[in-house]
Structures are given as C-alpha cells and as structure tokens.
N, C-alpha and C positions, 0 to 999 in steps of 0.2 A: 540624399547620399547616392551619388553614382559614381561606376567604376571610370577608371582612365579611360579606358577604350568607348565608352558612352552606353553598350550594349548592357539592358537588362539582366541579373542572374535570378538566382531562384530565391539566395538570398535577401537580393533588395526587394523583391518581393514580398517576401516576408515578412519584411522592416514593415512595408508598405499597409499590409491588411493588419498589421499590430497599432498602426499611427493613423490611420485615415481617422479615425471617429475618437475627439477627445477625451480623455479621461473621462472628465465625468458622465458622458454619453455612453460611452463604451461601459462602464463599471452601471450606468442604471439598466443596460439594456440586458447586462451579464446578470446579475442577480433577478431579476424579476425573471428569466428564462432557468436560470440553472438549479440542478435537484438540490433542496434543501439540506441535503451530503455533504456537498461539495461546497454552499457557503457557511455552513459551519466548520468544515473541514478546516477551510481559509482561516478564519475568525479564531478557529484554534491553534490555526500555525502563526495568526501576530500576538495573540494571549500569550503563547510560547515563550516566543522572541521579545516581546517589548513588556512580559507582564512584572516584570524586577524592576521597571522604572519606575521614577514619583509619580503619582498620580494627576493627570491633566488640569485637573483643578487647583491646582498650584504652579500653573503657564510653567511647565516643566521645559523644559529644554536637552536635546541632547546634541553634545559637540563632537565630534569627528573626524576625519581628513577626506578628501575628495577621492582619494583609491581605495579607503574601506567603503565607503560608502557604495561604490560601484562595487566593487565583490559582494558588498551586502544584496544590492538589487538583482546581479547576476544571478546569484545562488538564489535569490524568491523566485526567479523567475522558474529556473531547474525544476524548485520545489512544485511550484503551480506546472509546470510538466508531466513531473511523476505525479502531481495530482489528477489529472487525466487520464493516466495509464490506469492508476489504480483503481478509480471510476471504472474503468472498463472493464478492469481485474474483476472487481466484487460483480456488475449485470453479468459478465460469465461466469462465475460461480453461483449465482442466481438460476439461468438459463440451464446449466448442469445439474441442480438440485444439489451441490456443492456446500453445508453448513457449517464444518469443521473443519479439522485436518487430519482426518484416518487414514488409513490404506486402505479401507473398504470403499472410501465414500469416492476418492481418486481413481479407483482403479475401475468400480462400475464405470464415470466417468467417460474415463479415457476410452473403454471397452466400448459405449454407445457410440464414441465416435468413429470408433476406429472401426468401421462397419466392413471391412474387407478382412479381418485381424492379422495382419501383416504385422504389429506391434510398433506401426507407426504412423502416423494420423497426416494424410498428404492434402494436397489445395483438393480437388475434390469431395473430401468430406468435411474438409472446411464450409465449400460451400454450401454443401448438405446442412452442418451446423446451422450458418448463418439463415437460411429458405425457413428455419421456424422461428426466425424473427420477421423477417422479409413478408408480405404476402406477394410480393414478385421477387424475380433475382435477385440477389443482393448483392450493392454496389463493387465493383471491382475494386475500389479503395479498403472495404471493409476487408475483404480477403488480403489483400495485401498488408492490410495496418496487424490482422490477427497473427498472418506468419514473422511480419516484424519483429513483433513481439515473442513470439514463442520458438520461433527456429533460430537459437542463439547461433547454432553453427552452419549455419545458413549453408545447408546442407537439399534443403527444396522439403524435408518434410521434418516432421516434429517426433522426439522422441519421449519414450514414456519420462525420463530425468529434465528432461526440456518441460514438457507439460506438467507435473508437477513443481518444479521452480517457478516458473511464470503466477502460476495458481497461489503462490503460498504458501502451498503444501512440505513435506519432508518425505525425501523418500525411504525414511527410515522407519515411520512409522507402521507399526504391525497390527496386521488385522486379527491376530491371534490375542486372548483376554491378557490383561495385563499381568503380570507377574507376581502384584502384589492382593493381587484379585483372591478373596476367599469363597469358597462353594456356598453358596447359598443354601442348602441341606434340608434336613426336615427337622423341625423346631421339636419334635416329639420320638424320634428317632434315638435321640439319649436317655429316654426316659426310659427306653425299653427295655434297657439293659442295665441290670442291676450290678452294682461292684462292690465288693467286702473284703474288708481288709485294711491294710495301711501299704505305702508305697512310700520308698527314699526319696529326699528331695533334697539335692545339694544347695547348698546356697554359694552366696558369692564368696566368703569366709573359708570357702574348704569342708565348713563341717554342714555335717548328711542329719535331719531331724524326719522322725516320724511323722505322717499325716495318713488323715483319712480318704482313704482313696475316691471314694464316692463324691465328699467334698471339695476335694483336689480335682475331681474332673468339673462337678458345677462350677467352679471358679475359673477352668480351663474356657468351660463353656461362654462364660457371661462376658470374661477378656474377648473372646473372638468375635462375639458378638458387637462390641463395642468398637473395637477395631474395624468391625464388618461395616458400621453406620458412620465411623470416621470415614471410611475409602467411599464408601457410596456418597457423603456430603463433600467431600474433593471432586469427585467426578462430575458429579451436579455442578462448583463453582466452573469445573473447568466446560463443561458445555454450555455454560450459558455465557461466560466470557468467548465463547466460540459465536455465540448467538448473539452477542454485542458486537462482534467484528465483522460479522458478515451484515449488518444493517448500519453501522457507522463507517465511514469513511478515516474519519479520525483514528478509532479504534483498531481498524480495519493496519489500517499505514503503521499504528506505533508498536501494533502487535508481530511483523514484520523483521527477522532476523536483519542484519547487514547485509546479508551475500545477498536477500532475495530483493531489498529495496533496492540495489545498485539493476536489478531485471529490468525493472519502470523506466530507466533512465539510458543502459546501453544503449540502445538503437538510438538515440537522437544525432538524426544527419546534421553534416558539418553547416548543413545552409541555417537550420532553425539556431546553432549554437554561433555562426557571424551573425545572423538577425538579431539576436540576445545582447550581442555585443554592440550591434549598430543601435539599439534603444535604448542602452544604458549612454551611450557617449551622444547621442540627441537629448536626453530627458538633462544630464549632469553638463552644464555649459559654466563658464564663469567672464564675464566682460573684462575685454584687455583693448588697448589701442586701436590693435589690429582685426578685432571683431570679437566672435566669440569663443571661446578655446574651451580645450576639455581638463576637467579640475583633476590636480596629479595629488603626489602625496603631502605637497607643500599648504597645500589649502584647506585652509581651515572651512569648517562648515557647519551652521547652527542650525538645527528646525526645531520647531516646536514638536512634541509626543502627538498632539492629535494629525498632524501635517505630515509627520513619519510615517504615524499607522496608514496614512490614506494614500501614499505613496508606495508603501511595504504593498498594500493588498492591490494598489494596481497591477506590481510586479507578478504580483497571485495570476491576478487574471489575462494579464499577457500573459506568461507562461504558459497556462491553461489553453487561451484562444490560437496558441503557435502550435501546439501540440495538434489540436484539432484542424487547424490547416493545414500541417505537413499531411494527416493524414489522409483528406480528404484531396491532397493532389493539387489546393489552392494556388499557389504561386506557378506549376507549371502551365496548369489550366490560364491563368493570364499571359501567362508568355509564349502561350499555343502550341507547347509542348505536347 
C-alpha cells in the first residue's frame, strides 16, 4: 500500500511492522514472549465473542457479510490496543504499590510522585518514576508513551483527576471509614452494665408492648454483631476481587467503568487507526476480473469457527504489537524521523 505521491508515512509504516512476519510467525513468536495476562486476557476476549457459537466439532460455520466482518477485525484490533494500555495500566499500579481503588491508596501514590507537591506530577518526575524500573535513563519513548496516557488535556503535566482516571481509580472514593462501618467496641463492655426494668417497643402495627430491658439490649447486642460479621465478609469479597484485578488482566479490563476504558484507547494517533484500516482491507480481498478488490456489504462470507477464532486473535495481537510500536517511535524511527 503506498500513497499517490510515492513518499512513505508513518502510517504505512505501521501497516509495514504489522505484515512483515506472517501470521502464523508472528502469533508463535507473540505468545511464547508475552506475559501469561495478556494471553489469557486474548483467549478471554475470543471465549467472549465466539463462545454462543456451536461448537467446532460439528465443522460449524459462521456466515456473514464482507463490511461486518471488517468492523468485526477493526474493533479486535482496538480491543488488542487497549489490551496494551491496560498491561501497562495494571505494571504501574504494581510499581505504585497500587492494590485497590481507595483514596488512601491513590493519593499516597500520587503524593510519591509528585516529589515537588506542586499537586501536579510533571515529565520530570515521570522520569524520576520510570529510573526505578530503568537501571539507566529511561527511554524517551516510555516518558512519552506515560504522558500520552495520562495528560488527557495535554496540558504538559498530569493532574491529581487525570492520574486517578488513567489508574482505575475514582475520585470519589473516601479515605474516611465507610458509613455503614460499626465500631468494633469491647465485647465485655455490656456486660458491665446492668439494666432493670422493661422499656416500650413499638412495632410496625402502631401498638407499643412491654419487654425486658436487659434482654432487649442482648438482642440489640447479637443483631450488631451479626450485621458487624455481614460488613466485614463484604469488605473481604470486595478486597479480594480488588486482588483479582490487579493480577488478572481480564479481570483487571471487565472491572473497568465505561468512562475509564474509553482512557486505554483516546490517545490512539490517526496513523495506528489508518494502519488498522490498511490491515483489515489487505487481510479481506475477494477475486473479481480486474484483480483483487475489497469485500463490501454485498459479500457473502463463510469460515469455519476454528478459522474465525485464529483470525479474531491475530486481530488481538496486531492490535497489541501497533500499540507497542507507536509507542516506542517504530515507524518514525524507519522513516528517520
């Protein structure tokens, strides 16, 4: 694919380090190198999509048209995008000490990096960030690719609402105990006090009956109690589904509001998204007189379920490998930008 004028972009470039190495090269060389995450992550996102088909063992088939099918590869590709971003997402919350989604655990954070407390985290202590992964400088791309990501208003530094979206995080979250939080108390501290008598007790009916007051409060007691071991076995499911998401990727992504997964994907420059589009219109051809042409809506189109999945997840991992060369500056770097 080249332009009219014959001159290289950054786009065809792109195209270029996505096609050089055949599918099936490229996808053995991808998974034997890439973290364990990120090919289950994959694996989970064609289970997703293809897993309400028949099953391949009855040479299943699925029919189609030649323009869904390209929006279908478009969109894996996105998806394997934001799969990279979010790779990146979860090693900095790693690197941050980052397990949850508090306001304590955010705002430590942000607070180490932001080592000048200006209350705003500029390329300098970015860099700073990156030197305790680095044991030399760290690449000028990585700083670049970090502010991408996080200075939505590409404004030259990051704010504390920037840095918490990027993350995950909410900035609504309170470091203060939760509201429905009961005092933990002294288990022996009711005992100490003796109560005599009876005390009114209305019911839902309007009418008011006698009890024992003493009684009435053990009973107050053993309710709290039990409500106490309800909120504390909530708080346990929910920190360990916090603890699921920061070591799965999958987990990590589906846990993920709307506004913050659309984070992963804003910055993708216009060259990676024509590269996208120049691989879907090389991969979908269809034989006509006049050579090859690209399949519209008119076209019908069969593949078999296992031939789909192997197709879907190359989509995965171009995506992925475009992600990783925009950031690392690949295509300008060849055009000697």
């Amino acid at each position: 694919i080249a332009n009219n004028g014959g001159l290289a972009t950054p786009a065809q470039k792109l195209f270029e380090i996505a096609t050089e190495k055949p599918p099936g090269v490229l996808m053995a060389e991808f998974f034997s190198e890439a973290p364990l995450t990120v090919a289950q992550a994959m694996q989970d996102a064609i289970a997703s999509l293809l897993g309400t088909l028949p099953s391949v063992q009855f040479d299943a088939q699925v029919t189609t048209t030649g323009d869904r099918l390209a929006s279908l590869l478009l969109q894996l590709q996105m998806t394997g995008y934001m799969l990279r971003n979010a790779q990146y997402v979860l090693s900095l919350r790693r690197l941050l000490g980052i397990k949850g989604r508090t306001h304590a655990e955010f705002r430590a954070a942000f607070d180490a990096v932001d080592t000048d407390g200006s209350g705003y985290i500029e390329v300098p202590e970015v860099e700073g960030l990156l030197r305790k992964v680095y044991t030399d400088e760290p690449p000028a791309y990585e700083t670049v690719s970090f502010m991408r990501l996080f200075d939505t208003n590409t404004d030259g530094r990051i704010s504390w609402e920037e840095f918490v979206e990027a993350l995950g995080g909410s900035e609504l979250a309170s470091e203060s105990a939760s509201p429905l939080a009961l005092p933990a108390g002294d288990a022996d501290a009711s005992s100490e006090i003796e109560l005599e008598g009876t005390v009114s007790v209305s019911l839902d009916n309007g009418k008011e009956i006698e009890v024992d007051a003493a009684e009435y409060m053990r009973e107050l007691k053993r309710e709290a109690e039990t409500l106490r071991a309800e909120l504390s076995s909530l708080q346990h499911d929910e920190a360990a589904q916090a603890l699921v998401a920061t070591n799965s990727l999958s987990a990590y992504v589906s846990s993920l509001p709307e506004a913050q997964l659309k984070v992963l994907t804003q910055g993708i420059s216009e060259d990676v998204v024509s590269a996208m589009n120049m691989v879907v219109s090389f991969i979908l051809k269809a034989p006509s007189p006049d050579g090859p042409r690209e399949l519209t809506a008119k076209d019908k189109v069969k593949l078999e379920e296992a031939r789909l999945q192997q197709l879907c997840l190359y989509q995965l991992v171009l995506g992925y490998r475009l992600r990783e060369a925009e950031a690392k500056g690949e295509a300008q770097e060849r055009l000697g930008l």
